[in-house]
C-alpha positions in Angstrom: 0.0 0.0 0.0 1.0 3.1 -1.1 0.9 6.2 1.8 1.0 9.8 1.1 2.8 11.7 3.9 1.0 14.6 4.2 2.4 17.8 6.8 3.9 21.4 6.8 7.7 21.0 5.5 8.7 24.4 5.7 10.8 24.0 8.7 14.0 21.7 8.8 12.3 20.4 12.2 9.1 19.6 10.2 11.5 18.1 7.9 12.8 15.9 10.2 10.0 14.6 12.0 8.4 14.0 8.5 12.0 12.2 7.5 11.4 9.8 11.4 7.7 9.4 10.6 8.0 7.7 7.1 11.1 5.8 8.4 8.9 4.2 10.8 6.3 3.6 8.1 8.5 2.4 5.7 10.2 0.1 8.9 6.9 -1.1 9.1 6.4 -2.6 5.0 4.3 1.0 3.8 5.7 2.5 0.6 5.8 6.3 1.2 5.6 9.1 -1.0 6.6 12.5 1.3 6.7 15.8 -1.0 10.0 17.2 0.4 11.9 13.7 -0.9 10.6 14.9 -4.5 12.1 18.2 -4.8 16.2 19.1 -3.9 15.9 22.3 -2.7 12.9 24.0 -1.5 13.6 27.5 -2.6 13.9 27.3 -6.2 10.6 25.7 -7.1 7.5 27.3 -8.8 4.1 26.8 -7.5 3.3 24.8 -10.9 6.3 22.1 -10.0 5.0 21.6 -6.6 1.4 20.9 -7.9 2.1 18.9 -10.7 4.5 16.9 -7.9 2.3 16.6 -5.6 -0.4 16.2 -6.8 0.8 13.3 -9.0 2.2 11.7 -5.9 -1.7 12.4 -4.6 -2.8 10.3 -7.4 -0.4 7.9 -7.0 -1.4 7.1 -3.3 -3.8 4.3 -1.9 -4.1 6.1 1.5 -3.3 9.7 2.9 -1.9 10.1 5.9 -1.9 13.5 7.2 0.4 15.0 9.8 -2.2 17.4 11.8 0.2 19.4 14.5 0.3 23.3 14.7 -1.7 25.8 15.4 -3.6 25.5 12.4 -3.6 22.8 9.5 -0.9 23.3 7.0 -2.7 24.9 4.1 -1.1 22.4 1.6 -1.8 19.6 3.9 -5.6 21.1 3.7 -5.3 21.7 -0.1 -4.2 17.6 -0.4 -6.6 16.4 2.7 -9.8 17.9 0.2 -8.4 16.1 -2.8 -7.7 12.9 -1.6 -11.3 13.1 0.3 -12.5 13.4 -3.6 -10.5 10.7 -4.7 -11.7 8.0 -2.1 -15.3 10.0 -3.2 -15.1 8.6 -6.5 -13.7 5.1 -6.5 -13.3 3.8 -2.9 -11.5 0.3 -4.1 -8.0 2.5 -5.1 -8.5 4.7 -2.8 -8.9 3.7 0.2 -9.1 6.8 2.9 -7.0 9.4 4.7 -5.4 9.0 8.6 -5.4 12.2 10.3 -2.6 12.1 13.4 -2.2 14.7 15.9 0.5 14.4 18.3 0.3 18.2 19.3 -0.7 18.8 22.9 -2.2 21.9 21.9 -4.9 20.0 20.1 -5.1 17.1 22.8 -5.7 19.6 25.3 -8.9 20.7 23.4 -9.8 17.0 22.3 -13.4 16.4 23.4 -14.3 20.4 24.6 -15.1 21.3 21.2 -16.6 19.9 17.6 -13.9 18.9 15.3 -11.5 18.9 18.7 -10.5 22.2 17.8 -9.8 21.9 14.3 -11.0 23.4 11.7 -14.2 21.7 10.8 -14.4 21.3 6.8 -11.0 19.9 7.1 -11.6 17.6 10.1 -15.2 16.2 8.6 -13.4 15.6 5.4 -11.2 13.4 7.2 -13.6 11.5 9.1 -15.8 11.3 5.9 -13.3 8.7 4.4 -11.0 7.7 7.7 -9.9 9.0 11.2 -7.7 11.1 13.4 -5.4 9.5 15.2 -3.9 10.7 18.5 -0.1 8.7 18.3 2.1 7.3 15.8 1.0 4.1 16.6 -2.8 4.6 16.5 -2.1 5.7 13.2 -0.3 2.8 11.9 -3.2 0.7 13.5 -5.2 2.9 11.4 -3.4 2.3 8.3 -3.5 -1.3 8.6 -6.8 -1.5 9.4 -7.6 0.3 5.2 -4.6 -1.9 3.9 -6.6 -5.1 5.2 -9.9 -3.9 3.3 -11.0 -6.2 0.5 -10.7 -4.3 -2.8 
């Protein structure tokens, strides 16, 4: 199964927790596609590069997994969170569904006092429209197994 690491990359902490994240994944059999492997460096890219990238390497994905943390979604994590939603939307045998994780204690202090946990809600309900948020690495891997077991 194919995974599309989904997060803000803008930082080289981001980076790097991105980089530990798919290790683990990959550690655990999952191929990964994560957007800042694509591209060398970050700076010299147009805006039509990075869509045509990723949004191939949206295409190319059976599942979404998308890194949540901050004080606000990533906007491109957002952008690809609403078009993988439409992809599962329109043929649910390739595509299979999108893992939200959270690992933020900003948002786990908030879990349960408000709809959407304190996320914004389009972005959460498309999510849980086609998968789940997840609360730890593991309960996302869980997660992932649990759509790489569904019969196609």
């Amino acid at each position: 199964m194919r995974i599309y690491v989904a997060g803000a990359l803008f930082s080289e902490a981001e980076r790097a927790w991105l980089d530990g994240l798919a290790a683990r994944l990959r550690g655990e059999g999952f191929e990964c596609f994560v957007p800042h492997e694509q591209f060398g460096e970050l700076t010299e890219l147009t805006p039509a590069e990075v869509y045509r990238g990723d949004a191939e390497g949206v295409r190319s994905a059976n599942v979404l997994l998308a890194w949540l943390d901050g004080p606000s979604i990533d906007d491109g994590t957002a952008c690809e969170i609403g078009m993988f939603a439409e992809l599962v939307e329109r043929d649910e045998r390739r595509y299979r569904g999108i893992v939200g994780l959270v690992t933020d204690l900003r948002l786990e202090r908030r879990r349960g006092n408000a709809a959407g946990d304190g996320m914004n809600l389009f972005v959460a309900g498309a999510i849980e429209a086609c998968g789940r948020i997840c609360w730890s690495v593991d309960e996302a891997v869980e997660a992932l197994r649990e759509l790489e077991s569904q019969p196609r």
